[in-house]
DRENKEBA-505771 format. One record per residue (C-alpha): residue in three letters; chain; x, y, z. Coordinates in steps of 0.1 Angstrom, whole numbers. Layout:
    aa   ch    east   north      up
   ALA    A       X       Y       Z
...
# end
This chain:
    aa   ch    east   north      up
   UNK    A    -606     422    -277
   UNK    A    -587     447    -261
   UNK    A    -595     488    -259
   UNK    A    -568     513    -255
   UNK    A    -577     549    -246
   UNK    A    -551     576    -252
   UNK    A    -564     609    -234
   UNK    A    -535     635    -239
   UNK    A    -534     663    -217
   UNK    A    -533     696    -234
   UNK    A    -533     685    -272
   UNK    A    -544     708    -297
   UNK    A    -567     698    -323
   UNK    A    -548     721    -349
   UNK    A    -516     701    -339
   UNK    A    -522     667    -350
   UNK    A    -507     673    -384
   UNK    A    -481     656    -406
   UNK    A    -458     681    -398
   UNK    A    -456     679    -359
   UNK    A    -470     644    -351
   UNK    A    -466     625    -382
   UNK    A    -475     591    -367
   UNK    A    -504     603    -352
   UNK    A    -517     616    -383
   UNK    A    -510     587    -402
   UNK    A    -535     571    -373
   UNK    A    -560     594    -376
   UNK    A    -561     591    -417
   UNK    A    -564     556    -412
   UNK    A    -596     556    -382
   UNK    A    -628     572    -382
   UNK    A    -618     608    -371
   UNK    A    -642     631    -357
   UNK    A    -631     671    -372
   UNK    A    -658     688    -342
   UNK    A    -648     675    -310
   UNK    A    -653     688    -280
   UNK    A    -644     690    -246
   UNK    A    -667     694    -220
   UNK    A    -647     720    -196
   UNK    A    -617     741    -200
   UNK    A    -592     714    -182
   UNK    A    -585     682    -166
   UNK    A    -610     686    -132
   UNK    A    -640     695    -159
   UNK    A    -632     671    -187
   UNK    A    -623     640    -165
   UNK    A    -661     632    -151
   UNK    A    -667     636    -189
   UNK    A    -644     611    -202
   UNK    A    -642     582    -176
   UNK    A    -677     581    -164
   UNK    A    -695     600    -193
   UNK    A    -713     624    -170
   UNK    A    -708     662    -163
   UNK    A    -685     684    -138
   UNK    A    -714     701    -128
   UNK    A    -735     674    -117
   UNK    A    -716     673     -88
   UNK    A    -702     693     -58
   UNK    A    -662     695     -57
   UNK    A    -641     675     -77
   UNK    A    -632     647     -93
   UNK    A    -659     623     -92
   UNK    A    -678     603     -59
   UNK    A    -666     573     -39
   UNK    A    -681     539     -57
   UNK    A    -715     538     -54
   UNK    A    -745     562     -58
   UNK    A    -755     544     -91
   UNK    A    -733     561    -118
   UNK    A    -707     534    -130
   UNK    A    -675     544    -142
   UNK    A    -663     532    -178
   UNK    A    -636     508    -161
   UNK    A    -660     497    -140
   UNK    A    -685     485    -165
   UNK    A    -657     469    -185
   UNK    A    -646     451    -151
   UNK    A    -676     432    -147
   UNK    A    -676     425    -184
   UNK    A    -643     402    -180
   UNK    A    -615     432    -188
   UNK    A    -582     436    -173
   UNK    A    -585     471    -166
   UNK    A    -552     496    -161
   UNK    A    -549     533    -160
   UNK    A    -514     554    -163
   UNK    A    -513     586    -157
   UNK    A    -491     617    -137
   UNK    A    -521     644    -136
   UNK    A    -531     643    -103
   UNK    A    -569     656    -108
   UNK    A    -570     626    -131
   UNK    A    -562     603    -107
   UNK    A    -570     579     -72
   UNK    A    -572     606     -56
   UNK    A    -599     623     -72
   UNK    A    -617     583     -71
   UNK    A    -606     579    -110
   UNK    A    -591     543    -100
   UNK    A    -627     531     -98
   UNK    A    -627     497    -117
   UNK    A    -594     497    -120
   UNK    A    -572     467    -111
   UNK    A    -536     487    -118
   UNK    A    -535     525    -115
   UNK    A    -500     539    -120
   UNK    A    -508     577    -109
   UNK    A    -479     590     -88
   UNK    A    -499     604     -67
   UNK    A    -476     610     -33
   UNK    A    -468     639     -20
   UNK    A    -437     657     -35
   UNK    A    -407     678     -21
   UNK    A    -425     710     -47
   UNK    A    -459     704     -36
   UNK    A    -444     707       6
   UNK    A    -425     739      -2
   UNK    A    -454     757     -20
   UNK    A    -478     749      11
   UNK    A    -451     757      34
   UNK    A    -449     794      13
   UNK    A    -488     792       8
   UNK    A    -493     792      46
   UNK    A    -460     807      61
   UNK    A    -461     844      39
   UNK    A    -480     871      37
   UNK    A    -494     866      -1
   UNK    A    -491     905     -10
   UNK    A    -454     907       6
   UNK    A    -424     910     -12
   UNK    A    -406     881       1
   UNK    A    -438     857     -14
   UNK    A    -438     876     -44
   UNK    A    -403     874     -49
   UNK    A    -408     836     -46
   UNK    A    -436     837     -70
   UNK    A    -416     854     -95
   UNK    A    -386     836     -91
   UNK    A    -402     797     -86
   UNK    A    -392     786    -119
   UNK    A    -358     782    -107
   UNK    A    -372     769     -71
   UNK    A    -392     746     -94
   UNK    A    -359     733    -115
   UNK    A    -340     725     -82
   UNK    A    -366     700     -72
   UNK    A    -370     685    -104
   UNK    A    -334     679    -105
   UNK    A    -333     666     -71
   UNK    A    -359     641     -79
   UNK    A    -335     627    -109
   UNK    A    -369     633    -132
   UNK    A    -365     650    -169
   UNK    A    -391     669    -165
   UNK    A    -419     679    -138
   UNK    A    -441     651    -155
   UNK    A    -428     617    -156
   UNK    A    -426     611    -193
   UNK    A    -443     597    -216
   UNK    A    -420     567    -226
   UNK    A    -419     557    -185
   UNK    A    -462     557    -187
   UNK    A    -456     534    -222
   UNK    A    -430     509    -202
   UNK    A    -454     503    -174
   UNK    A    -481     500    -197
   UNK    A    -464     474    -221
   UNK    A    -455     457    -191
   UNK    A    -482     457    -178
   UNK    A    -508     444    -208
   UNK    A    -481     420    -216
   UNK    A    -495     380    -213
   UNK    A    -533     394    -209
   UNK    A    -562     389    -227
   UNK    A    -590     415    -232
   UNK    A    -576     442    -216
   UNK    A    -587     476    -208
   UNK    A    -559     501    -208
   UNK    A    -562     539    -201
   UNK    A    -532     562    -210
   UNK    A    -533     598    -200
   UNK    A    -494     616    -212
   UNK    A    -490     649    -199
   UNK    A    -458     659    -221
   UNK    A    -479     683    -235
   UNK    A    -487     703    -204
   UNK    A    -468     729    -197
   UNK    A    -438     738    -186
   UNK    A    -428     723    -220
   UNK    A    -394     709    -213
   UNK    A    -389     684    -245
   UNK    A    -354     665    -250
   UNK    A    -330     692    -271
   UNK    A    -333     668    -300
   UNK    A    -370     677    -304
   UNK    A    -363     712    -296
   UNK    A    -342     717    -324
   UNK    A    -369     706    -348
   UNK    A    -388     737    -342
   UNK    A    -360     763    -327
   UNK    A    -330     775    -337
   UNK    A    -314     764    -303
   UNK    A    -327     743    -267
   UNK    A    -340     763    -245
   UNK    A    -333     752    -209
   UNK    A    -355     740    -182
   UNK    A    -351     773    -161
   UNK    A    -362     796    -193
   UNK    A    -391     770    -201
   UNK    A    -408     769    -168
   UNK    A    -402     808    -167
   UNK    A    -421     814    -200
   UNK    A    -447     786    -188
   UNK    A    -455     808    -158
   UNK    A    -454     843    -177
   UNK    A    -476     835    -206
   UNK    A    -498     815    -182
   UNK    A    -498     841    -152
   UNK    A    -488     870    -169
   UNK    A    -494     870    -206
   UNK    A    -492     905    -210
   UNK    A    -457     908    -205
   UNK    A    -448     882    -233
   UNK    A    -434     892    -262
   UNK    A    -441     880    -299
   UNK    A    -405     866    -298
   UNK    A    -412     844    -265
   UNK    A    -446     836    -283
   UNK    A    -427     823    -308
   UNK    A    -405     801    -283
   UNK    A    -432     789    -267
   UNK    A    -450     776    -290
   UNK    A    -422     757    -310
   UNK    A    -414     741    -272
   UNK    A    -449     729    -275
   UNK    A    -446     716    -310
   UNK    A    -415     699    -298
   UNK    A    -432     677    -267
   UNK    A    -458     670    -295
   UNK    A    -431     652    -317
   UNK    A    -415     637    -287
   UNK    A    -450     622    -278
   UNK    A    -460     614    -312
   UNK    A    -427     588    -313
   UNK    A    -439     574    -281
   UNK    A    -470     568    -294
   UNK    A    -456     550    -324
   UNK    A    -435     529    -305
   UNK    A    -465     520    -281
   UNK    A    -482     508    -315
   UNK    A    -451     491    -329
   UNK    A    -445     470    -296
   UNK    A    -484     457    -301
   UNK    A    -479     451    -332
   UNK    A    -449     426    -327
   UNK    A    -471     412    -302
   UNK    A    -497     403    -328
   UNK    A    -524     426    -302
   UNK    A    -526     459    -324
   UNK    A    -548     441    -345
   UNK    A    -570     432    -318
   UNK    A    -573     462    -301
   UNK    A    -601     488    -299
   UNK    A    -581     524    -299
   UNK    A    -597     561    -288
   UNK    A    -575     588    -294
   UNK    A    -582     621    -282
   UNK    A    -572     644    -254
   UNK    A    -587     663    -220
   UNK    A    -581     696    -239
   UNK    A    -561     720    -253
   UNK    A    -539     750    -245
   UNK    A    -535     785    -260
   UNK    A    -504     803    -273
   UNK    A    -507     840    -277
   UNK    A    -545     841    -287
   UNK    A    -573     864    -273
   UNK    A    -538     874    -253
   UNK    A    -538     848    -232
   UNK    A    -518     812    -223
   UNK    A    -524     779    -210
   UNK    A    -555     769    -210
   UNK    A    -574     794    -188
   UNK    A    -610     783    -172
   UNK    A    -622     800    -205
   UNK    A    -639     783    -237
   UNK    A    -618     797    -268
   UNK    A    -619     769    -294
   UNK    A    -577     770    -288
   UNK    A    -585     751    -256
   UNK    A    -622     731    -259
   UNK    A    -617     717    -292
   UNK    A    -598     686    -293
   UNK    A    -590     659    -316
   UNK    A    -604     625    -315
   UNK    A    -602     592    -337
   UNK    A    -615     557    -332
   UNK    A    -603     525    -349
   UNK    A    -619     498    -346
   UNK    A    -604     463    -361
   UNK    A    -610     456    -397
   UNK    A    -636     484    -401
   UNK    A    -639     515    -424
   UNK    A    -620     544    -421
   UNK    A    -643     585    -425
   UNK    A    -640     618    -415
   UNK    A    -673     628    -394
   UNK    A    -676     668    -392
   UNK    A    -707     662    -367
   UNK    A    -702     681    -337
   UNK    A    -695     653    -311
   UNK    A    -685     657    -270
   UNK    A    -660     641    -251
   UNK    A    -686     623    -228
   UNK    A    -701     605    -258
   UNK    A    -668     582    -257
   UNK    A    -675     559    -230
   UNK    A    -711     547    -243
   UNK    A    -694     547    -279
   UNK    A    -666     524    -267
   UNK    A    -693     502    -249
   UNK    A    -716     504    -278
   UNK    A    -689     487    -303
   UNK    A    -684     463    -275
   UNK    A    -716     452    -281
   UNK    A    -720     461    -236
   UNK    A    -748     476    -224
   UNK    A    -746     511    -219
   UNK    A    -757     528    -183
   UNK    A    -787     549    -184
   UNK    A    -773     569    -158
   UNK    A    -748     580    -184
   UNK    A    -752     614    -201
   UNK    A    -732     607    -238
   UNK    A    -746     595    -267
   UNK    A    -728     566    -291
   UNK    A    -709     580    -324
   UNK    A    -699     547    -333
   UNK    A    -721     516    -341
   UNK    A    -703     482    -354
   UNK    A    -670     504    -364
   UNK    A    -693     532    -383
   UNK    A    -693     568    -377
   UNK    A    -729     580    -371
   UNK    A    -746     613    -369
   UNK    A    -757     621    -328
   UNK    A    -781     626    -312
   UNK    A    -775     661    -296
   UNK    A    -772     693    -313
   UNK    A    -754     713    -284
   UNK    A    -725     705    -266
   UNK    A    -722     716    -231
   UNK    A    -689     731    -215
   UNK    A    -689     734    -171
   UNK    A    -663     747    -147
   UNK    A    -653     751    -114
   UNK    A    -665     731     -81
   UNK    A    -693     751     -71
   UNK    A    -718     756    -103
   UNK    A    -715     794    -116
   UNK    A    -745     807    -143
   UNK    A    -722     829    -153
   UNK    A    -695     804    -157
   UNK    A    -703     782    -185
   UNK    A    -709     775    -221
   UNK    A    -728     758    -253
   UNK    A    -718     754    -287
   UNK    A    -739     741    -312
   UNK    A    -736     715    -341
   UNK    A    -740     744    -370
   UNK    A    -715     766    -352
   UNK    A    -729     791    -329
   UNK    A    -714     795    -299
   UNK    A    -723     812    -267
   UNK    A    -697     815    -241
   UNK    A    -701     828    -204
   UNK    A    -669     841    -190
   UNK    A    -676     854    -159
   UNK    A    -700     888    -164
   UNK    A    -686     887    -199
   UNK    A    -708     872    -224
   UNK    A    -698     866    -262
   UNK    A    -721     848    -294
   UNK    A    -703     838    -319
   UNK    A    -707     826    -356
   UNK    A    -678     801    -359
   UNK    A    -684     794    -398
   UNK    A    -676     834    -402
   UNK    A    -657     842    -374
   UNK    A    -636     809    -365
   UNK    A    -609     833    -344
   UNK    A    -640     846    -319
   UNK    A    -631     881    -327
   UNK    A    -648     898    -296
   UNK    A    -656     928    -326
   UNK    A    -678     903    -340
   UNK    A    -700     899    -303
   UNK    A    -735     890    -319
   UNK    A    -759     890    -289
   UNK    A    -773     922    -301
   UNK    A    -778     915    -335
   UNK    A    -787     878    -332
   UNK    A    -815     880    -306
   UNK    A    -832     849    -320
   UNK    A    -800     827    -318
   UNK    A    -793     842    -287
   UNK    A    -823     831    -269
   UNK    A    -824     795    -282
   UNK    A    -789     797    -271
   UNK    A    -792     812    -236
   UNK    A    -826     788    -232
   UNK    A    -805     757    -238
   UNK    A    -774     763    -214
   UNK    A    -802     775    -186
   UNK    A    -814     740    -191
   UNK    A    -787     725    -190
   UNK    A    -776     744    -153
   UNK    A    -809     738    -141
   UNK    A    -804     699    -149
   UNK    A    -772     700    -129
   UNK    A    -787     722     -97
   UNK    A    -810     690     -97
   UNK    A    -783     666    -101
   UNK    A    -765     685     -74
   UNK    A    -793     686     -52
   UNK    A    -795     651     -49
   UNK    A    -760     653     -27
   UNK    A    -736     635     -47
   UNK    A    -703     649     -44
   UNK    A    -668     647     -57
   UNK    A    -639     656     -35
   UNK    A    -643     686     -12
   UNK    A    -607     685       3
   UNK    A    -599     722      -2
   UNK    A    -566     726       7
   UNK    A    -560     696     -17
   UNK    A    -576     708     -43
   UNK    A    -558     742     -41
   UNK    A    -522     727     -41
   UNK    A    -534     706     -72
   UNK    A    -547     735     -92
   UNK    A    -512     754     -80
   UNK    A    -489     728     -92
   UNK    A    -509     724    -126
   UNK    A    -507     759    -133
   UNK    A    -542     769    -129
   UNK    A    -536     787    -100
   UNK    A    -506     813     -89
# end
């Protein structure tokens, strides 16, 4: 048996549809797909603990996850000592070795070396006074900086794509048995820069690289000053590297189906999170927890089994004890998800609340819970919002129901304090991710968190 897990960076849930990744869709109507999904942080550094090693960001200090050892196995890991052939593909640096992600993994194609882009912006970073015009200039003008390199590099986009990560990986699984294979695309993240083709399903014309990582860094940086037109733009350069991804995907399917392995193969579908276009005035995927960016799609298939649609509220760290669990491995107690698939069936979890961290020191005021029935609390940094999703599925800030709900509201606020306190203790016991500052900053710059 072999198990392929497909973690897109940045898909929307909303955006698996016929219309903009028709394959996909035909893959989810024909697996069990899960309608409720959720991420457990805002972005790659929170969601990654989460979906390789099924524990949370806030259990430790810094990022990524710690060195091997300490007693909390990694997925790949587990499945190594189980027999597997275990790979991992990916170009998102806080998903990869050097964040200690290539734990149990024989092959990990990451890319992680240090590029010409990253060198200039810690050169600028450390050369310039931040508040002078000269670095502001820079800042304002480093989507054309940002193009040069990319060219130079004889890349098509920032990302390497996600038909080179599908090579490698066919390659790669190619004359194994019972492989383990973990695919992590980042077409999706911006800057969206999609082959024209693709662009001109959803625009009237391309759009160049220069205007694409401009808008990127506007509606990311400076949303405010976007109008509805580049809105617009944006988001049909989205739906674009969703179609272009969506035919990579197919073709990763078709080639193991000609090699008689589709049919053997255990397949998670889902993604690290999702990215916002305009709502609550904002883009990217901000360290916030709007649905647009902490709800996700997922779908399972599991060989010769039944297909559903489960509308339970499940997490993104239940998938490595699920993927054990129809494996028929024993799962790690150390692990913090619960299974949501038994022998290929969809069943109801164990948790009501799902649990949404951020950031490498733990912040009270920085975090979030949202329960299986639809109430939400979110904790945006002094800002605090309760929402009723099943009558107010936009999160209308007019519809802010911590004074009128003080019931909900404490069951609520009682559950995430739990949940912090748990992690405090966690964190207490001096496990710790990567602590590398500098590092850390220059990754969170050239993914967009940071300016």
């Amino acid at each position: 048996m072999n198990v392929l897990y497909i973690t897109v960076d940045a898909l929307r849930a909303d955006h698996v549809t016929e219309d903009v990744m028709p394959f996909t869709r035909s893959f989810f109507d024909d697996a069990i797909e899960f309608t409720e999904c959720i991420a457990n942080g805002p972005g790659t550094p929170w969601s990654f603990p989460a979906l390789l090693a099924s524990r949370y960001s806030g259990s430790t200090e810094g990022f990524g996850i710690p060195e091997e050892g300490g007693g909390h196995p990694t997925l790949s890991e587990v499945l190594s000592d189980e027999g597997f052939s275990t790979g991992g593909f990916t170009d998102n640096r806080f998903a990869s070795s050097a964040y200690n992600y290539d734990r149990g993994i024989d092959y990990m194609y990451d890319n992680t070396a240090t590029s010409n882009v990253k060198t200039f912006k810690h050169f600028v970073r450390k050369s310039l006074d931040h508040d002078g015009v000269l670095f502001q200039s820079i800042l304002r003008g480093y989507h054309i900086i940002d193009n040069i390199f990319v060219s130079a590099s004889g890349k098509e986009s920032r990302f390497v794509r996600g038909g080179v990560l599908v090579d490698n990986l066919l390659d790669w699984t190619n004359e194994r048995n019972d492989w383990f294979t973990w695919l992590h695309p980042m077409d999706v993240h911006a800057p969206y820069e999609a082959p024209a083709e693709y662009q001109e399903m959803f625009l009237n014309e391309p759009e160049s690289r220069v205007k694409s990582q401009k808008l990127s860094r506007t509606a990311v940086h400076h949303p405010g000053e976007m109008s509805d037109e580049e809105w617009n733009v944006q988001q049909g350069l989205y739906k674009a590297e969703c179609r272009y991804l969506d035919d990579q995907i197919k073709r990763l399917f078709d080639s193991l189906s000609e090699r008689d392995e589709l049919a053997e193969t255990i397949v998670v579908f889902t993604a690290d999170h999702g990215d916002m276009h305009g709502e609550h005035g904002r883009g990217g995927h901000p360290q916030e927890f709007w649905e647009e960016v902490i709800r996700v799609p997922l779908a399972i298939s599991v060989p010769e089994q039944m297909t559903a649609k489960v509308e339970d509220q499940v997490c993104l760290i239940d998938l490595p004890p699920t993927i054990l669990s129809i494996l028929d491995v024993d799962i790690p107690r150390q692990w913090d998800g619960e299974t949501i698939v038994e022998n290929g069936r969809g069943k109801k979890p164990e948790r009501d609340y799902g649990y949404i961290d951020v950031g490498a020191e733990l912040d009270r005021e920085h975090a979030g819970v949202r329960r299986s029935d639809g109430w939400k609390l979110l904790r945006h940094q002094g800002d605090e919002y309760l929402f009723n999703l099943s009558e107010n599925p936009e999160e209308k800030i007019t519809e802010n129901l911590i004074n009128s709900e003080e019931s909900i509201y404490e069951k609520m606020t009682d559950s995430l304090d739990k949940h912090l306190d748990e992690m405090e203790r966690r964190r207490a016991r001096g496990q710790t991710g990567i602590e590398d500052e500098e590092m850390i900053e220059d990754h969170l710059k050239e993914l967009g968190y940071l300016e």
